[in-house]
TORVO-289623 format. One record per residue (C-alpha): x, y, z. Coordinates in steps of 0.05 Angstrom, whole numbers, plus 5000, padded with zeros to 4 digits. Each point is the difference from the previous one (the first is absolute). Last residue first. Layout:
N
XYZ...
***
This chain:
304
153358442186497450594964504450535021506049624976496449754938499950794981506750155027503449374955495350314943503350625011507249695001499049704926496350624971506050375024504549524978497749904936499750684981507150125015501649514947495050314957503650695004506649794996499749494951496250584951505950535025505849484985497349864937498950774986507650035013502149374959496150484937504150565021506249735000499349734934497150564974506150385020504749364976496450024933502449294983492749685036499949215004503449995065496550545039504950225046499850275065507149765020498249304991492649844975498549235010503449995070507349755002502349515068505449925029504150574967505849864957505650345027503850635009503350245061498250595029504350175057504850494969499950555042498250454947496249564959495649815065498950755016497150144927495949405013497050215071499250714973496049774932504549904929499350564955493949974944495350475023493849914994497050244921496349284978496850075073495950524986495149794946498449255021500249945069499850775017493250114962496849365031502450065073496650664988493949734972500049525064500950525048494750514965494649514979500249645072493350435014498550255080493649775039503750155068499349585059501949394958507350324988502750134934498850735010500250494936501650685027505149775034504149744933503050574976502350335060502549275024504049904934503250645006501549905074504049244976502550234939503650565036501749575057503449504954503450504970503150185056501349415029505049854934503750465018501349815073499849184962507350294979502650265067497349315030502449474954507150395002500550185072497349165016504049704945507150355027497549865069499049345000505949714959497749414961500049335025494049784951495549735037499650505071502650594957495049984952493849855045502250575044500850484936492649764969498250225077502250764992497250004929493449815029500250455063502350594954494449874956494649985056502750565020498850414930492549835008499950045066502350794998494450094934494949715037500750365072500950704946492649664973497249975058502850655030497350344943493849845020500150165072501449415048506950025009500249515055495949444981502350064936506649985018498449245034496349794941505850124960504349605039494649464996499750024925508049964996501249485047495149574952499850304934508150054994501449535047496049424992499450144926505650264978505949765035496949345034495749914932508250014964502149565055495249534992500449924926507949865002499249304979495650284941504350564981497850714983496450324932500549344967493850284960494049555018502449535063504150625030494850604981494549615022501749875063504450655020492950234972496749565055503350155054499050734989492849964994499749495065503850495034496250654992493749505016502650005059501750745003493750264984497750104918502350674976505250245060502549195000500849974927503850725001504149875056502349324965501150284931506949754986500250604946506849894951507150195009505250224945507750074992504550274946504550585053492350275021492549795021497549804932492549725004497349344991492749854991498349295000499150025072493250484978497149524973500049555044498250445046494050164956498149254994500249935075495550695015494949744938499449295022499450145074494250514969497149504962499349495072496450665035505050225051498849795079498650545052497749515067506149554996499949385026501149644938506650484980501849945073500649194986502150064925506950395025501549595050500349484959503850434954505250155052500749315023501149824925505450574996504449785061499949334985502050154922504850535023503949465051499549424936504050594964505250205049504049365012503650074920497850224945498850624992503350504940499049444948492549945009498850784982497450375045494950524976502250725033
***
């Protein structure tokens, strides 16, 4: 669901990019104030394993494939500001690094994803929880978020489409949507299987839990796994092909490794793998920084 910068370019974008920095301002804010912050490894190790993860494409049906978004499981793992902040920053990272989504169409891809996708769907999830409060009702209010949370995302990816691009609502709208259906599915299996694997080791400061587990895992997927995703172009450009609204062009701007390459490599597999473990190592210290960053703003805060 990465936007490419020829699909927006119009009005839209500078509206996503005001939209998106208030959200991640808003964002850092709750994310100080909160009492239940994750360690600054562990924000590494959730972000690097979505990142991971996102690498991952799997076939839905008739040639077409859809990836995790990941925003219900960042905000189940970590909270759902700092749900957001993870997402933002692999939509980040993965459109300065890989040219994994335009630059002048970075605010609407955090909008979808991140602001969206962790945001709305971290609080929706909250909300079930709240009133399935058994333990499988946590993780069945999960798994319906989770797929949600795609179907909101998809849903708005087909308003942004037919506001720039003068292309016929509904016909996007059914076809973004009944595809991104599939794709929620998977995304909510990921997203519970994840969770079941992961509560036992807490990120959280209340809980002394180890980031070994997340951050081998981002590990193992980065580099062995995603050499075997699927190949077949994602739902939003499977739908673009078919309605014939991708037009190609040079992109603005092209990170160092394109299409999760590693430029020196010929193996493509180890290729892919190596610009995977990249991805997982800028990830992780990336994240790092932040959180060390916004502690020490909470630390001189209480101070002064």
């Amino acid at each position: 669901m990465h936007i490419p910068d020829s699909m927006l370019q119009g009005s839209i974008c500078p509206v996503t990019a005001t939209v998106s920095a208030a959200g991640i301002i808003a964002a850092c804010c709750y994310g100080l104030k909160a009492k239940d912050k994750p360690t600054a490894a562990g924000f590494g190790a959730i972000t690097a394993l979505i990142f991971a993860w996102q690498m991952m494409n799997f076939p839905i049906m008739n040639g077409t494939s859809g990836h995790l978004l990941g925003g219900v499981l960042a905000a189940s793992l970590l909270g759902t500001p700092f749900g957001v902040l993870a997402i933002t920053l692999v939509v980040t990272i993965q459109s300065l690094v890989f040219s994994d989504g335009g630059i002048t169409v970075l605010g609407a891809n955090i909008f979808n994803m991140a602001i969206l996708g962790a945001g709305v769907g971290g609080m929706l999830r909250s909300k079930l929880v709240t009133l399935w409060k058994s333990t499988q009702g946590k993780y069945a209010a999960t798994a319906v978020a989770a797929w949600l949370s795609v179907i909101v995302a998809s849903f708005a990816v087909s308003v942004e489409l037919a506001i720039d691009s003068q292309i016929a609502f509904f016909e996007v709208v059914s076809a973004m949507v009944g595809t991104h259906a599939l794709i929620g599915v998977g995304e909510a299996f990921i997203t519970v299987a994840c969770c079941l694997l992961l509560s036992a080791h807490s990120v959280t400061t209340k809980v002394k839990g180890p980031v070994a587990v997340p951050l081998t895992a981002a590990v193992v997927v980065a580099l062995l796994l995603s050499p075997f995703a699927s190949g077949f172009p994602d739902g939003l450009e499977w739908i673009a092909e078919k309605y014939n609204f991708l037009h190609e062009s040079a992109p603005a701007f092209v990170g160092p490794l394109p299409d999760y390459a590693f430029p020196s490599l010929s193996n493509e597999m180890l290729s892919t793998g190596v610009a995977g473990l990249v991805g997982v190592i800028i990830s992780f210290g990336m994240a790092w920084i932040i959180l060390r960053t916004m502690e020490f703003a909470t630390t001189k805060q209480k101070i002064t």
